[in-house]
C-alpha positions as CSV (number, residue, x, y, z in Angstrom):
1,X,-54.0,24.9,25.9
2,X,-52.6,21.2,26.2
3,X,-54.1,18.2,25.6
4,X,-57.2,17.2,28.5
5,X,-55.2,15.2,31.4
6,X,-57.5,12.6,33.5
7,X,-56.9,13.5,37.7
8,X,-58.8,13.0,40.9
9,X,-57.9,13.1,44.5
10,X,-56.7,9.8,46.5
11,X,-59.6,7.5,47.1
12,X,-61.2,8.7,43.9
13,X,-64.5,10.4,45.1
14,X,-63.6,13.1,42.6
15,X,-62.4,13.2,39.4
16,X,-61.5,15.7,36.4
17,X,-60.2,16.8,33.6
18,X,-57.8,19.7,33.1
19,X,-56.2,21.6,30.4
20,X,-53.1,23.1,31.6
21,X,-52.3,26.7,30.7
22,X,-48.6,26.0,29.5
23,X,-47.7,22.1,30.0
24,X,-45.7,22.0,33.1
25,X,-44.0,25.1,32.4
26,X,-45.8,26.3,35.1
27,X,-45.0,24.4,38.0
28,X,-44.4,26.2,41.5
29,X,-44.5,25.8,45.0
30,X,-45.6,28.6,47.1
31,X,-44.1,29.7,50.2
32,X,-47.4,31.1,52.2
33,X,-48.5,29.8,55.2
34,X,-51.2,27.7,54.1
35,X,-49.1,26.0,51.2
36,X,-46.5,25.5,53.1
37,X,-48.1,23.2,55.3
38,X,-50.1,21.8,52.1
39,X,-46.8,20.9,50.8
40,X,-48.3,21.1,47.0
41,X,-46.5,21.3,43.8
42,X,-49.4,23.0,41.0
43,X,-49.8,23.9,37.4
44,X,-51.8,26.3,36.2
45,X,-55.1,25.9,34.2
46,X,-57.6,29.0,32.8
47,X,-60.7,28.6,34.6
48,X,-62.2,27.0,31.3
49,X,-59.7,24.1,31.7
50,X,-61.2,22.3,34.5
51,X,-64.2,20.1,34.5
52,X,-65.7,18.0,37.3
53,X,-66.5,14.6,35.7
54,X,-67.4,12.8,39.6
55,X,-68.1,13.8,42.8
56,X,-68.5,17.7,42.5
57,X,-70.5,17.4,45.8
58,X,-67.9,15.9,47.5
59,X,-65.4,19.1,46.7
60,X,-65.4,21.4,50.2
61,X,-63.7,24.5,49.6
62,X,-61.3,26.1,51.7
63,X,-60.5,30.1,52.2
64,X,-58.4,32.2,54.6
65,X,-57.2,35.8,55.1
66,X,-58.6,37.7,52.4
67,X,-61.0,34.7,51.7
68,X,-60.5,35.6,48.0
69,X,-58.2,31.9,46.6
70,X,-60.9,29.4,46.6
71,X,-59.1,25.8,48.1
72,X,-61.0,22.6,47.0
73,X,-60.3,19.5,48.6
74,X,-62.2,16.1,49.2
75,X,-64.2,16.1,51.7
76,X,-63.7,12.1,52.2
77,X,-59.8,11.3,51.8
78,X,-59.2,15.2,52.7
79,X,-56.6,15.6,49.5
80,X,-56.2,19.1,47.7
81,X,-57.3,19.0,44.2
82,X,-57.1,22.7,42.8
83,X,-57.4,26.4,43.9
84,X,-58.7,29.2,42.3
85,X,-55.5,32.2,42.8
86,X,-56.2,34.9,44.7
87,X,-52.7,36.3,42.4
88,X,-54.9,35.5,39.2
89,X,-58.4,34.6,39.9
90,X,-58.8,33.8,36.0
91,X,-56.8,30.5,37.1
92,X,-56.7,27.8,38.8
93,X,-53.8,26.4,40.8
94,X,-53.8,22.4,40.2
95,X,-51.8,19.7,42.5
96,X,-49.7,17.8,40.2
97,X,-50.4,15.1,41.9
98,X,-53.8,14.6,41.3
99,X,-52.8,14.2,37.9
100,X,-53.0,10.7,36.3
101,X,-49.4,9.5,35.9
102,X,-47.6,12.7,37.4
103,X,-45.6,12.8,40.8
104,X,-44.5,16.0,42.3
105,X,-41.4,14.0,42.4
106,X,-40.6,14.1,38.3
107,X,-39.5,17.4,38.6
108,X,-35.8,18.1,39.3
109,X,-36.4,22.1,40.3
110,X,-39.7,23.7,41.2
111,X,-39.6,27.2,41.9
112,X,-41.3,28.4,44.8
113,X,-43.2,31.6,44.6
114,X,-43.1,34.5,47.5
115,X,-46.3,34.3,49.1
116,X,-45.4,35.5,52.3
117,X,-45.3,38.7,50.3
118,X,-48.5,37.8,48.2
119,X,-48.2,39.4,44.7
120,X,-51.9,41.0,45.6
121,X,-50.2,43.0,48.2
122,X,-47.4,44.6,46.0
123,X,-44.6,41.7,47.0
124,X,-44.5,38.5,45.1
125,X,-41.4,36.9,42.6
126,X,-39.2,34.3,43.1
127,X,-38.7,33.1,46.5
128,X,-36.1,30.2,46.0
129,X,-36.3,26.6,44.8
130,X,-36.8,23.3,45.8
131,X,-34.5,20.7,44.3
132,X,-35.1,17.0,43.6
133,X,-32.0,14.4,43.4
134,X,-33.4,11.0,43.5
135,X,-30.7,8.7,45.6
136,X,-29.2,6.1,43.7
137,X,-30.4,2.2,43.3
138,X,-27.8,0.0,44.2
139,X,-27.8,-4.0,43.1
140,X,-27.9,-5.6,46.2
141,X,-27.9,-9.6,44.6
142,X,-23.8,-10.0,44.6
């Protein structure tokens, strides 16, 4: 595992540490209902490799369909910090951008996973990719 990164969600009610599973080798979007309208980029982390340091009772946890991935958010700025997979429930799905120092935005190509066809249900695999090209910064003194 890497090195423990500081993150917490937007206003800062909760905080933790996580220790990803494989850097940011890992990074993915998802193309399921409810992550495409969360609009997330995670990591993964083993279920060892997170640890609330503040405001664990201000996590509220999210589930749908199957009700098996656990969602947790804060329950005062409303921001999605981490899920538990339903695809590997010995991991943890973590927003990048909860991540001290880390934008969703540093990452030229995320995949994005097929989970329309959840893995869980005999589909899963690569469903495309997302591409980042960050517009260039003209000198406007002349």
């Amino acid at each position: 595992m890497s090195e423990k990164l500081l993150a917490q969600c937007h206003c800062g009610a909760v905080v933790f540490s996580v220790q990803l599973s494989d850097g940011y080798h890992t990074i993915r979007r998802c193309n399921c209902s409810f992550c495409r309208m969360r609009g997330a980029v995670t990591v993964s982390a083993p279920l060892s490799g997170i640890e609330v340091l503040k405001g664990k009772d201000k996590l509220t946890e999210y589930r749908f369909n199957t009700r098996q991935a656990v969602h947790y958010f804060c329950s005062v700025c409303g921001i999605y910090t981490f899920h538990q997979r339903r695809s590997n429930p010995e991991q943890y799905g973590v927003n990048v951008a909860c991540i001290e120092g880390v934008s969703p935005f540093d990452f030229r190509e995320v995949v994005v996973s097929e989970g329309n066809h959840h893995p869980s249900d005999g589909g899963g695999g690569v469903a495309g990719y997302l591409h980042y090209s960050p517009a260039e910064i003209t000198d406007k003194k002349a």
